[in-house]
N, C-alpha and C positions, 0 to 999 in steps of 0.2 A: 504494500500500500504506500503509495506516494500521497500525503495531505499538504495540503493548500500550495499547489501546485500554478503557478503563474507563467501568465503568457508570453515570449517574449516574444517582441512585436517586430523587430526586425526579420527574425527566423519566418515568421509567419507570414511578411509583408514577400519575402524573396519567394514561401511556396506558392504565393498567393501568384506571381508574374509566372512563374513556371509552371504551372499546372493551369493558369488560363480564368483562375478567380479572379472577378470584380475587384479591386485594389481598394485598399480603404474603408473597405465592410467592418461594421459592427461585429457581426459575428462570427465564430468560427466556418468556414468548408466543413462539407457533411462529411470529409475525409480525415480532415487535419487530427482529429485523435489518436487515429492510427499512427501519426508521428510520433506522436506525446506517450505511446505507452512500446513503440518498436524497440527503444532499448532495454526496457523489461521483459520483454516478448525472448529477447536475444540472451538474455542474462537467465533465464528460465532454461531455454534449447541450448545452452550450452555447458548446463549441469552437468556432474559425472554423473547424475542418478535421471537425467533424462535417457530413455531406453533407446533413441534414435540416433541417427548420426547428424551434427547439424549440417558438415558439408555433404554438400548435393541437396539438402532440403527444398522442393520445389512448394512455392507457395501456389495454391489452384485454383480456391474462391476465397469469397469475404461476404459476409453476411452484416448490413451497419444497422441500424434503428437509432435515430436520432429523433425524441422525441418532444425537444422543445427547442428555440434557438439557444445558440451558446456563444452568450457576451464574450468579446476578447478580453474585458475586463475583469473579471469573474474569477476566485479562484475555484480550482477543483479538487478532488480528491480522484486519486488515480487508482483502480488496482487491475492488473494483470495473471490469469492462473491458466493453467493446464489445462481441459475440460477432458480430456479423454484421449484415447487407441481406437482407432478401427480398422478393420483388416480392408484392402483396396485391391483389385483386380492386378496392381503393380507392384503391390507392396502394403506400405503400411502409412496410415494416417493419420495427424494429429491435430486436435482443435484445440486453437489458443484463444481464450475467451479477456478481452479488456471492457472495463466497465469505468464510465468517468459521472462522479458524481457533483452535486452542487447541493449544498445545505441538507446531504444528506441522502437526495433524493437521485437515481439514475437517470443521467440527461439522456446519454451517448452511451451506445455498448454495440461490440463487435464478434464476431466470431470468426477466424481466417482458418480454413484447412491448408495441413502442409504434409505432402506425399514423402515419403522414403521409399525410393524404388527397389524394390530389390524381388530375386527368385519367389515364387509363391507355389502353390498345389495346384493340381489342375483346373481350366479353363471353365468360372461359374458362368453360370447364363446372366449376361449382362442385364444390368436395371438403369432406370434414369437416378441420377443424384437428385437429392431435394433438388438443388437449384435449376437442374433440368441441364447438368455440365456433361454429359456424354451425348445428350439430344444437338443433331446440327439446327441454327437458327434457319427460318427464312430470309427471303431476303427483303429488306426495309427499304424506303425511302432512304437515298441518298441527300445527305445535310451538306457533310463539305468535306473537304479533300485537305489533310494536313502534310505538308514537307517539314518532316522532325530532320533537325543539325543534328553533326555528329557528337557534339556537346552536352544533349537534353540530361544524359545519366550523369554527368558532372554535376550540373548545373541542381539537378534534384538530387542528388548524394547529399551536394551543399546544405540544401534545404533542408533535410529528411534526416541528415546523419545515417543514411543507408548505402554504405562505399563498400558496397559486395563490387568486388574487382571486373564480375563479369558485364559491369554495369557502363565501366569508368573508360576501356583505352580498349582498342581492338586488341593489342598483344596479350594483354591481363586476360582478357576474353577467351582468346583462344588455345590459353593454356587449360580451360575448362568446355575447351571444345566446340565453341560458337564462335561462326566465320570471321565475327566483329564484336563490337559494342551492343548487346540490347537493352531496350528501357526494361526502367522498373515498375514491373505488372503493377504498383499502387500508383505511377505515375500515369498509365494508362487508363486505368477507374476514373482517376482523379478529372484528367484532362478530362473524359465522358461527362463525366456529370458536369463540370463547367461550361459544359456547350449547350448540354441537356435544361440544366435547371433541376432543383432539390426544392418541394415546400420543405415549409417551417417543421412541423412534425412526418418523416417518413422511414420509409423501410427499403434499403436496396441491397440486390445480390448482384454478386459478377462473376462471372467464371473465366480463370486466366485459361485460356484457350494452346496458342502460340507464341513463341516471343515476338517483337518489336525490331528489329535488327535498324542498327545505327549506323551513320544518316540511312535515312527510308523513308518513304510515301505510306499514308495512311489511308482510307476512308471512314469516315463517319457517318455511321447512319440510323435512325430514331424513327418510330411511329408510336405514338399515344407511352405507355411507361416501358418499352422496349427500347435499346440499344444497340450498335456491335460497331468495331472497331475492325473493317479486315485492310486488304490488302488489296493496291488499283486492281480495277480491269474487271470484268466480269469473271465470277469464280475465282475472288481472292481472297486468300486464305485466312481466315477467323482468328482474331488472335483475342479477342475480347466479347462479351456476349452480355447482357446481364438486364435489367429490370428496374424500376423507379415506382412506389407504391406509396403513396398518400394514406395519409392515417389520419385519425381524427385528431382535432385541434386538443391541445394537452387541455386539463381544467387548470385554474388559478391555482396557485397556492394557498393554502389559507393565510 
């Protein structure tokens, strides 16, 4: 548990340009928590009594519920835990659940799956994930066509404090086997939802799909609270998928 937890607003103002948020907002991004508890997240997975390995840990989806807005000014209380093991058609899975509160109360709470791939038993009969992460999307209305620099993973490492190497410089990259630099699957969410739009109180999932390879062309494309993020051209490849759900307006406090 991290208490009274405070914002720092330059950190916040740099995620806010790189990830494509509104400058100068009151309130937090429906994502920005996720910064705020990832180096708890890291200091958990990196246990000797955590059962998995953290390198190669691939992050897959993110489940957010932000149910009221969340002043920049505001302190919070943070806390970060484990949720569980689940066995994965790859390997093995882990839910890391962060919860950020205000006077007590749970504003913001996450749940992100992270795969460990490794050998498993024979081939079960596949099923959909909650989030519908094995089902391919249709295809949406085309919004707009983004050219990411080769920079983006720098630039949101900066912001994020999330300098996994495969993010930062092609060579660091391809000593972990990716041709180049790809972004950071939360910078991909993130960027979504800034194009999208988040009410005040809602509920979103994403399913990290693909990677992002850097520099690259993106597509972005939305109808009603659907999303995805593929690749030019007709039949380009999905690297993000995910959903935007309106909840009802929180009550007062007393």
């Amino acid at each position: 548990m991290l208490p009274g937890l405070r914002i720092d607003r330059t950190r916040l103002a740099a995620y806010e340009r790189v990830c494509g948020f509104a400058p100068g907002d009151d309130g937090l991004p429906v994502t920005y928590p996720h910064v705020l508890g990832f180096p708890s997240a890291m200091r958990l997975m990196s246990r000797r009594d955590f059962p998995l390995p953290l390198l190669g840990l691939v992050h897959t989806s993110i489940d957010v519920t932000r149910h009221t807005a969340l002043p920049a000014t505001e302190p919070y209380d943070l806390a970060v835990h484990v949720e569980g093991l689940a066995p994965h058609r790859r390997g093995t899975q882990a839910t890391v659940a962060t919860v950020l509160r205000s006077g007590g109360q749970a504003v913001w709470e996450s749940r992100s799956t992270y795969l460990a791939r490794h050998r498993t038993g024979p081939p079960a009969e596949r099923s959909p994930s909650p989030g519908g992460g094995d089902a391919e999307e249709g295809a949406l209305p085309v919004v707009d066509e983004w050219r990411l620099s080769g920079d983006v993973g720098r630039r949101y490492g900066a912001a994020s404090g999330d300098r996994n190497p495969i993010h930062l410089h092609p060579l660091t990259a391809r000593l972990f086997g990716f041709p180049r630099a790809i972004a950071h699957g939360m910078w991909t969410v993130a960027r979504c939802l800034a194009a999208h739009g988040t009410p005040e109180a809602v509920r979103v999932h994403a399913d990290f799909r693909a990677p992002v390879l850097l520099p690259g062309t993106v597509v972005f494309a939305a109808d009603g609270g659907r999303f995805t993020l593929r690749g030019p051209g007709d039949g380009g490849r999905l690297h993000v998928s995910g959903r935007v759900e309106r909840l009802p307006a929180p009550r007062a406090r007393a």
